[in-house]
C-alpha positions in Angstrom: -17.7 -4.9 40.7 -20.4 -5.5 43.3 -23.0 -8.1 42.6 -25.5 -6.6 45.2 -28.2 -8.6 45.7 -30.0 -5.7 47.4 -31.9 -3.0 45.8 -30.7 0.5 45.4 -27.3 -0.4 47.1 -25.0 0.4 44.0 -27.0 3.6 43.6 -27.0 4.5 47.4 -22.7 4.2 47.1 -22.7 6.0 44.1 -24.2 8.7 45.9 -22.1 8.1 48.7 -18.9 8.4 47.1 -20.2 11.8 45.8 -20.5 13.3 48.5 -17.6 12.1 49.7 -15.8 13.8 47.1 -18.0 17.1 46.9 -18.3 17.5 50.8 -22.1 18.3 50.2 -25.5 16.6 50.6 -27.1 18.1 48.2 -28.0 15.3 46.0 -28.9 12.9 48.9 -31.0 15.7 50.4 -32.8 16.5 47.1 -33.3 12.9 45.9 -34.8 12.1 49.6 -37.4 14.5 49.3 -38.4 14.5 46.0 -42.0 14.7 45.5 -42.2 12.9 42.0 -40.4 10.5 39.8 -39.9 13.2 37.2 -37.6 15.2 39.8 -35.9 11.7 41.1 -35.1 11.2 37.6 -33.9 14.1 37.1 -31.4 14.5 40.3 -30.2 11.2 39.6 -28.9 12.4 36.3 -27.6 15.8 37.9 -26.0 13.7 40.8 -24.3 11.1 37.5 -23.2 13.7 35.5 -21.1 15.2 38.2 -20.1 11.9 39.0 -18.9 11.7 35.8 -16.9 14.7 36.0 -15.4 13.1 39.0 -14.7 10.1 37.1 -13.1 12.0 34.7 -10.4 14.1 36.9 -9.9 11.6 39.3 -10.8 10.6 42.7 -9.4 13.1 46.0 -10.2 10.6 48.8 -8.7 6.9 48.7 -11.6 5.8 50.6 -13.8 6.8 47.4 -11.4 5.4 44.8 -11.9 2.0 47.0 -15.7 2.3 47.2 -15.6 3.2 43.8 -14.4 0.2 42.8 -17.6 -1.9 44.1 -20.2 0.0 42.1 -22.2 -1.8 39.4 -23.8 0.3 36.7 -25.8 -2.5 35.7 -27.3 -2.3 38.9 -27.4 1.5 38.9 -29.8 1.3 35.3 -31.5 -1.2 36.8 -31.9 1.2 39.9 -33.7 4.0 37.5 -35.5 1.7 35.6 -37.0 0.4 39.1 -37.7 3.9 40.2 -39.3 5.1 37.0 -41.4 2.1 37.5 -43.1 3.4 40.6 -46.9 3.8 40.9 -47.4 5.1 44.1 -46.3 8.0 45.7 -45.7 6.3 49.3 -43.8 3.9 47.5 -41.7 6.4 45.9 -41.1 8.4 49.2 -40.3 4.9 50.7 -37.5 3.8 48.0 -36.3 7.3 47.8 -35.8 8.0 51.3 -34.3 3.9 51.5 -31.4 5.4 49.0 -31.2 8.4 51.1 -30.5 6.7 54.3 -28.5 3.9 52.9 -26.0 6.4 51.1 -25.4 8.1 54.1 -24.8 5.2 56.2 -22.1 4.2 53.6 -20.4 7.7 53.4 -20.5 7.5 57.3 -18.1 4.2 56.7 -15.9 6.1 54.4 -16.0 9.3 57.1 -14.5 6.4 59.4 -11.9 4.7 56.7 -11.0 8.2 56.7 -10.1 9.0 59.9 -8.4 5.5 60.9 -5.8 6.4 58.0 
């Protein structure tokens, strides 16, 4: 597993290989404009329980069962518990919108893994 020394990363690839899987950006989309921590909370756990479900049938796309393989869930709680700790709502917009960004850069890697295979 990834020892990430930067913030959000784990939880930016998680999201990543979701929508790698799925084929949509809904999660990113919602978690990158969410106007509270209540509603960030709360798409992170939509966006883990259908990870979970992903987990649980089995990866499509080799390119996620490899990216897969580098998240840290210790990371990922430490993610939430970083989030919930948020006092400002620039700062939240900030971090959220950092997670945003980052997990789309990462599923643009996997888009390329993808087509070099």
């Amino acid at each position: 597993m990834s020892e990430s020394r930067n913030p959000f990363d784990n939880t930016s690839r998680l999201l990543a290989v979701l929508i790698n899987e799925q084929g949509g950006y809904t999660y990113v989309d919602k978690l990158g404009n969410a106007p509270s921590k209540d509603l960030a909370i709360f798409y992170l756990r939509e966006a883990l329980r259908d990870y979970h479900s992903i987990l649980s049938r089995g990866f499509e796309k080799e390119s996620s069962k490899e990216e897969n393989k580098l998240i840290n869930f210790l990371q990922v709680e430490n993610d939430i518990n970083q989030i919930e700790s948020i006092t400002s709502a620039k700062d939240l917009r900030e971090k959220l919108s950092f997670i945003a960004t980052k997990s789309l850069t990462i599923l643009a890697k996997l888009k390329i893994k993808e087509v070099q295979q």
